[in-house]
matplotlib code that plots the C-alpha trace (Angstrom):
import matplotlib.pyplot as plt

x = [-7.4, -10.6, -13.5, -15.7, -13.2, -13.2, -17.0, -17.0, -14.1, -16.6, -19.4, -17.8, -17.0, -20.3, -21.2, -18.2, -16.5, -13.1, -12.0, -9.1, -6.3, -6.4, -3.5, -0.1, 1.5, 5.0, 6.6, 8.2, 11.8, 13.0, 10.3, 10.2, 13.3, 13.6, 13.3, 16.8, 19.0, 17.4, 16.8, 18.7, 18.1, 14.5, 13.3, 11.3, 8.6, 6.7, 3.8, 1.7, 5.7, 4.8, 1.9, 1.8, -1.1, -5.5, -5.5, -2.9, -0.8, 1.7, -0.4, -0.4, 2.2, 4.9, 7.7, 10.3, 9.7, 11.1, 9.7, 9.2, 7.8, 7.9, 11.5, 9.7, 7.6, 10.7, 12.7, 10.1, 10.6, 14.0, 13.7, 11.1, 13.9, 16.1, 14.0, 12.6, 16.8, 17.6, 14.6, 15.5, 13.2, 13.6, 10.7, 9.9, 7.1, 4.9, 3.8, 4.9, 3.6, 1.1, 0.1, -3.4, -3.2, -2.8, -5.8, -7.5, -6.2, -7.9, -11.2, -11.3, -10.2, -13.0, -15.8, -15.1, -16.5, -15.6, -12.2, -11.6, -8.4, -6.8, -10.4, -8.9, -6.4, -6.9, -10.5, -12.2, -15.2, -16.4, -18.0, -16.8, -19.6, -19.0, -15.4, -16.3, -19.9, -17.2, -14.9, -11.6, -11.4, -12.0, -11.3, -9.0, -5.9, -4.0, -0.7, -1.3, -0.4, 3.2, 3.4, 1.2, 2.6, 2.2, 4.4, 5.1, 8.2, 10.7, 12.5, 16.3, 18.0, 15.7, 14.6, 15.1, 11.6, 10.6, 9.6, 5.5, 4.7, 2.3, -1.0, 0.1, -2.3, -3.8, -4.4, -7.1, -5.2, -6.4, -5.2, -2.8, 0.2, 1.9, -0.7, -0.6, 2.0, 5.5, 6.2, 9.5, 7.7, 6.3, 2.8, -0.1, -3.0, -3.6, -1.3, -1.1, -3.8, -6.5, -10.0, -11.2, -12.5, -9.5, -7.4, -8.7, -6.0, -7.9, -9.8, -10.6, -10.0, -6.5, -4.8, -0.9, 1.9, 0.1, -1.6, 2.2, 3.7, 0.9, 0.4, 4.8, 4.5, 2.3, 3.7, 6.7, 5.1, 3.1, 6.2, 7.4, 4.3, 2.3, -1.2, -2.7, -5.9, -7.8, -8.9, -6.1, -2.9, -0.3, -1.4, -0.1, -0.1, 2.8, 1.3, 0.9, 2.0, 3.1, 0.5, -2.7, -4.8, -3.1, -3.1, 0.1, 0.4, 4.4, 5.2, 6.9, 11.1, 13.7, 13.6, 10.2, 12.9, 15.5]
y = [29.3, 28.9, 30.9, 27.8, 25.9, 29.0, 28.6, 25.0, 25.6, 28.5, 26.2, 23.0, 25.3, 26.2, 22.7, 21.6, 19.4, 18.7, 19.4, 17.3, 19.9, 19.5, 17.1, 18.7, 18.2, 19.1, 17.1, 19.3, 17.7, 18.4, 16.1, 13.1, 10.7, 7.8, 4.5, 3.0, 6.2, 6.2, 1.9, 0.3, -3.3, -3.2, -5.0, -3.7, -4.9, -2.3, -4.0, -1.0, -0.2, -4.0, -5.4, -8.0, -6.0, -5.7, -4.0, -6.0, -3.2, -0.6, 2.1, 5.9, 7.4, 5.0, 5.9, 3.7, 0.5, 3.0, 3.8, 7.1, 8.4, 11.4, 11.7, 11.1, 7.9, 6.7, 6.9, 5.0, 2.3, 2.6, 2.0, -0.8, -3.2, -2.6, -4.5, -7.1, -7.4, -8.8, -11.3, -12.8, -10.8, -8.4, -6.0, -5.7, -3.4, -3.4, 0.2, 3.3, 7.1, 6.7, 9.6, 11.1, 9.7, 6.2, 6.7, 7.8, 5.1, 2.5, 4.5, 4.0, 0.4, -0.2, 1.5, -0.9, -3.9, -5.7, -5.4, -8.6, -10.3, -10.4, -11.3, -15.1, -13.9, -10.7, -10.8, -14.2, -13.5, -10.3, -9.0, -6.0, -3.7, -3.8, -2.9, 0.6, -0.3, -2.7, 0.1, -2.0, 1.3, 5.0, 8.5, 9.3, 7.1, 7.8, 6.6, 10.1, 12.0, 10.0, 8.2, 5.2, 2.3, -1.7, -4.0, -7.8, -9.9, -11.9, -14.5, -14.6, -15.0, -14.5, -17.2, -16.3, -14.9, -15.8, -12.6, -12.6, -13.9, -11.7, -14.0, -16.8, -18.9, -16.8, -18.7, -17.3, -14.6, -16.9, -20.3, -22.3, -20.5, -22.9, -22.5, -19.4, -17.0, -17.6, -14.7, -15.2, -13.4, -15.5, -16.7, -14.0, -16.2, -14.4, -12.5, -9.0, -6.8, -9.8, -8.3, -10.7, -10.9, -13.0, -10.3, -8.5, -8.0, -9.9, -12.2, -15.3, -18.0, -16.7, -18.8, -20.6, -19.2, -16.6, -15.6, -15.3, -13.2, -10.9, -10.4, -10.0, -7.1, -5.1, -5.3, -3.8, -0.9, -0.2, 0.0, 2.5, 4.6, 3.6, 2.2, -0.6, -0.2, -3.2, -4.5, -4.7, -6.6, -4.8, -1.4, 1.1, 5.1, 6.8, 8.2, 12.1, 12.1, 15.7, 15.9, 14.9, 16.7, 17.1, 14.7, 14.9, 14.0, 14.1, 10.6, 8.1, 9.0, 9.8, 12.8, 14.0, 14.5, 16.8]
z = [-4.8, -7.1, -6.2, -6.0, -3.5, -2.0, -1.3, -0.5, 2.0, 3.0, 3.7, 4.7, 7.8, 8.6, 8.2, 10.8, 7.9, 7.4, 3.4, 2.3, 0.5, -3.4, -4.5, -5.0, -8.1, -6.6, -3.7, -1.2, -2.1, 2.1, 3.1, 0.9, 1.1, -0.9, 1.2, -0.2, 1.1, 4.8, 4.9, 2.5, 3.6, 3.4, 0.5, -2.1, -4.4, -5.5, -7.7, -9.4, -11.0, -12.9, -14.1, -10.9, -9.5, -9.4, -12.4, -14.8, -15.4, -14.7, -12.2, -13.8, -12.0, -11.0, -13.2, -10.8, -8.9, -5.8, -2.2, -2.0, 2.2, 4.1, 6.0, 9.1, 8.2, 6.4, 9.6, 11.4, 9.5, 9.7, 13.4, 12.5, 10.3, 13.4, 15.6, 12.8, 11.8, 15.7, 15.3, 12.0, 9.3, 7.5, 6.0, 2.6, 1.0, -1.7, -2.2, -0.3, -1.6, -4.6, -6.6, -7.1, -10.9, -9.7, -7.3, -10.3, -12.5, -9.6, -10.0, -14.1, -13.8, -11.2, -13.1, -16.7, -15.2, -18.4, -17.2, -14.8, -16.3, -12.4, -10.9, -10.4, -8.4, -6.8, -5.6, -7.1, -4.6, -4.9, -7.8, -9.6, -9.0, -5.7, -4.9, -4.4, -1.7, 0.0, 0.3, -2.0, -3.9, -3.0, -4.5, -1.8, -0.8, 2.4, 0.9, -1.5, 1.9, 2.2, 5.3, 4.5, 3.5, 2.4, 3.4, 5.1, 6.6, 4.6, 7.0, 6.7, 3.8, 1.6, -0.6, -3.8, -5.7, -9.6, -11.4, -12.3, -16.0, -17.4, -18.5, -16.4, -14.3, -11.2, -7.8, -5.6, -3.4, -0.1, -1.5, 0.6, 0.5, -1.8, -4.3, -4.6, -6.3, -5.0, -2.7, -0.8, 2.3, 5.7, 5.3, 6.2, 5.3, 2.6, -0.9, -0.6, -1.8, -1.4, -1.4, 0.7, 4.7, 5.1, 4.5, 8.0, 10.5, 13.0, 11.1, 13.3, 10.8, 10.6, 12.7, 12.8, 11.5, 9.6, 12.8, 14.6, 11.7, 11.4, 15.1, 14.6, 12.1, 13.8, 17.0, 15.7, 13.5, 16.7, 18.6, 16.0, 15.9, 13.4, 13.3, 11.3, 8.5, 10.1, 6.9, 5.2, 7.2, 5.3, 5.7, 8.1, 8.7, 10.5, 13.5, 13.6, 10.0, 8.3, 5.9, 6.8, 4.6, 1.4, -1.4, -3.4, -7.3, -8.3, -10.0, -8.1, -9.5, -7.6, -9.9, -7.9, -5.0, -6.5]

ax = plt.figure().add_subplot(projection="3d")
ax.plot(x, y, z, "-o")
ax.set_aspect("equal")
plt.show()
């Protein structure tokens, strides 16, 4: 260890604070499973892999449009597509583990306010200079630990889904859900990754079907142990999850895993 993170362990100590472990560049390969070999018939979308996404782009770091978890947050939502299976859904997710780089990557992006080619889509009411004082991006993701993860309900069969067009027209992320981007997924009020109020688990002007289907998803994650980020519906944590404090960095491949 560093002699000066050996002091600031050291004196975050004294001071009775908690120190997050420096990311690991190297996934421990018995403890990360790829989604598709524990869940296979969860759907996957995984937008920072495309350039469907806040920043415009392909994120740092995702090498595969894979979901890569921890084996135990992976079996959770194992148990999870069981339950939404029998009801007539099945899950699908957008982002699973994300590395440290693509945290980073988010930071950069966030700081070039010249940058706002997905501001029509992604967060047409909040200025730029404020994603970080409105807490939209941090330094520190919890989906860098592995057990955090985003994802919604498709109803059965799936309808099919267009692929994204790269410079095409961008619909505010809270339009009517037939003006905006043509997801196959059930209505949540909002697209995913809105920065918006709306996009609050229990935002009161979220009502209908959107209020039904979100109110559906998490009472099946809670069921499976994991808990909900309130401000953002699609977000959940696996309960007790293996690595709280450290902050991994191996790119999301299946390669990361051998």
């Amino acid at each position: 260890m560093p002699i000066f993170r050996v002091f600031a362990v050291a004196l975050a100590a004294l001071a009775g604070v908690a120190v997050p472990a420096p990311a690991s560049a190297a996934a421990p390969a018995s403890e990360f499973v790829a989604l598709s070999d524990v869940a296979p018939s969860i759907l996957q979308d995984i937008r920072y892999a495309t350039r469907h996404n806040f920043v415009g782009q392909r994120i740092d770091g995702y090498l595969e449009p894979t979901c890569i978890l921890t084996r135990q947050a992976a079996s959770g939502l194992r148990q999870v597509q069981a339950r939404v299976l029998r009801q007539g859904y099945t899950l699908k997710v957008y982002d699973c583990y994300r590395p440290q780089r693509a945290v980073d990557h988010f930071v950069r992006w966030a700081k070039d306010l010249a940058d706002e080619k997905m501001k029509a889509g992604f967060y047409p009411n909040v200025e730029k200079d404020r994603l970080f004082e409105e807490g939209y991006i941090a330094e520190k993701s919890g989906h860098s630990r592995g057990s955090t993860m985003d994802l919604t309900l498709v109803k059965l069969p799936p309808r099919h889904q267009r692929p994204y067009i790269p410079g095409e027209p961008l619909k505010p992320c809270f339009a009517p859900r037939d003006q905006r981007f043509p997801d196959n997924t059930v209505d949540m009020g909002t697209g995913y990754d809105c920065f918006d109020p709306l996009a609050h688990t229990d935002n009161p002007a979220i009502t209908g079907a959107a209020r039904t289907n979100r109110d559906l998803l998490r009472n099946a994650m809670t069921e499976a142990g994991f808990r909900n980020l309130p401000e953002e519906w699609w977000h959940y944590t696996l309960n007790g999850e293996p690595f709280p404090d450290t902050y991994f960095d191996f790119p999301v491949s299946r390669c990361s895993l051998r």
